[in-house]
Every structure is written in C-alpha cells, then in structure tokens.
C-alpha positions as CSV (number, residue, x, y, z in Angstrom):
1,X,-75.0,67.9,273.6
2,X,-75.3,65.2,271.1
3,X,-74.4,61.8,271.9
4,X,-71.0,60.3,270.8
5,X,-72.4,58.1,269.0
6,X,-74.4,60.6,266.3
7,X,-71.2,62.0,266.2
8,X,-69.1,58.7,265.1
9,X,-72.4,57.9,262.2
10,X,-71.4,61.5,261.1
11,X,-68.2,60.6,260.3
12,X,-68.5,57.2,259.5
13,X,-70.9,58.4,256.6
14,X,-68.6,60.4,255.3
15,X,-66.1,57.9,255.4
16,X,-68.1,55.7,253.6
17,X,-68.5,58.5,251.0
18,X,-64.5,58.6,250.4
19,X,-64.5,54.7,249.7
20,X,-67.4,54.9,247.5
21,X,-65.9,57.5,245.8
22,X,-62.3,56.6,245.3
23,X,-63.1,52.8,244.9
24,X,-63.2,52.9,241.5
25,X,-60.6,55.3,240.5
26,X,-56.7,55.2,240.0
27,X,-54.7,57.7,241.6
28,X,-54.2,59.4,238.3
29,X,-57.9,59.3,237.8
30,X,-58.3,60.8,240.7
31,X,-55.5,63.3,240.4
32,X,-57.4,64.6,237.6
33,X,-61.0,64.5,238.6
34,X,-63.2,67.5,238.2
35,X,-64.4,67.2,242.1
36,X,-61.0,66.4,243.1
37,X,-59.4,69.5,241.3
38,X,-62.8,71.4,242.8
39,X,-61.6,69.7,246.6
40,X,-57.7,70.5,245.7
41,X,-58.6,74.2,245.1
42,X,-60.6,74.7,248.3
43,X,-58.0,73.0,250.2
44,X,-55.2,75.0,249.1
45,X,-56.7,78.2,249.4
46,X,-58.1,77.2,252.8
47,X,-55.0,75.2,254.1
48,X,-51.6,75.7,252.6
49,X,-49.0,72.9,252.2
50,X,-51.6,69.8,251.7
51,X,-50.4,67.4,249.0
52,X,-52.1,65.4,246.3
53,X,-50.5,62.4,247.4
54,X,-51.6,62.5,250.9
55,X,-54.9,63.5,250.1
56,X,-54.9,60.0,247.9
57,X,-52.9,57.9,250.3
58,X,-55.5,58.9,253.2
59,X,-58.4,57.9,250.7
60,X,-57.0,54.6,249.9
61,X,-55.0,53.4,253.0
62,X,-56.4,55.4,256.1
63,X,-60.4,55.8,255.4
64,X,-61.3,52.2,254.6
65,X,-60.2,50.8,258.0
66,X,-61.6,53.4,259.5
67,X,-64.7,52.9,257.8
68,X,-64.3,49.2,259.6
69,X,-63.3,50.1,262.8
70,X,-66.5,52.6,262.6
71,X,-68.9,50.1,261.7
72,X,-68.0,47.8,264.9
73,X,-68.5,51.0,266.9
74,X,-71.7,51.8,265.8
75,X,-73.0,48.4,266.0
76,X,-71.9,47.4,268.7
C-alpha cells in the first residue's frame, strides 16, 4: 500500500493544476472554455445534477487553500 503521503502529492498536484488553470480566467471565461465545456460534458454524462457554478466556486474558493493546507503537509 502506498504511503499517505504519495497519496496527498497526488492530489496536491492536481490541485495545483486547478489554480494554475483557473488563475487567469473569469468565471465567464471559464464558463465558456473549450476544456471546461469538454470537463462539463463528461461530468454530466457521468454524474447528473453538477452545476457550473459549483464546479467554479470549488476552483476559486475551495482548491487554493487546499493547495496551502497541502503544501504544509507535504513539507512538513
């Protein structure tokens, strides 16, 4: 079994990926985004009910203190 911490650099890069991402984008820009359309369709398909607006608000508000909180895991 891999070690908990592999596990929380798995995730924090792909946190980091979000931010990097979404930095530079408004919501609207990011509402209309060719990946984010691409990531909308597979999410609907694959998970019924998700909004736009969460998907952004998670982005913006939940990922980069996350990212944080990560970062003082993992060096630590």
């Amino acid at each position: 079994m891999k070690n908990d911490l592999v596990y929380i650099k798995h995730i924090l890069e792909a946190a980091e990926k979000v931010v990097k991402y979404t930095d530079p984008l408004s919501e609207n820009a990011f509402l209309i985004d060719e990946k984010t359309q691409e990531a909308r369709d597979k999410l609907i398909h694959d998970y019924m009910g998700v909004e736009e607006k969460t998907v952004w608000d998670t982005a913006k508000d939940d990922i980069p203190p996350l990212v944080q909180k990560l970062n003082h895991i993992v060096e630590a």
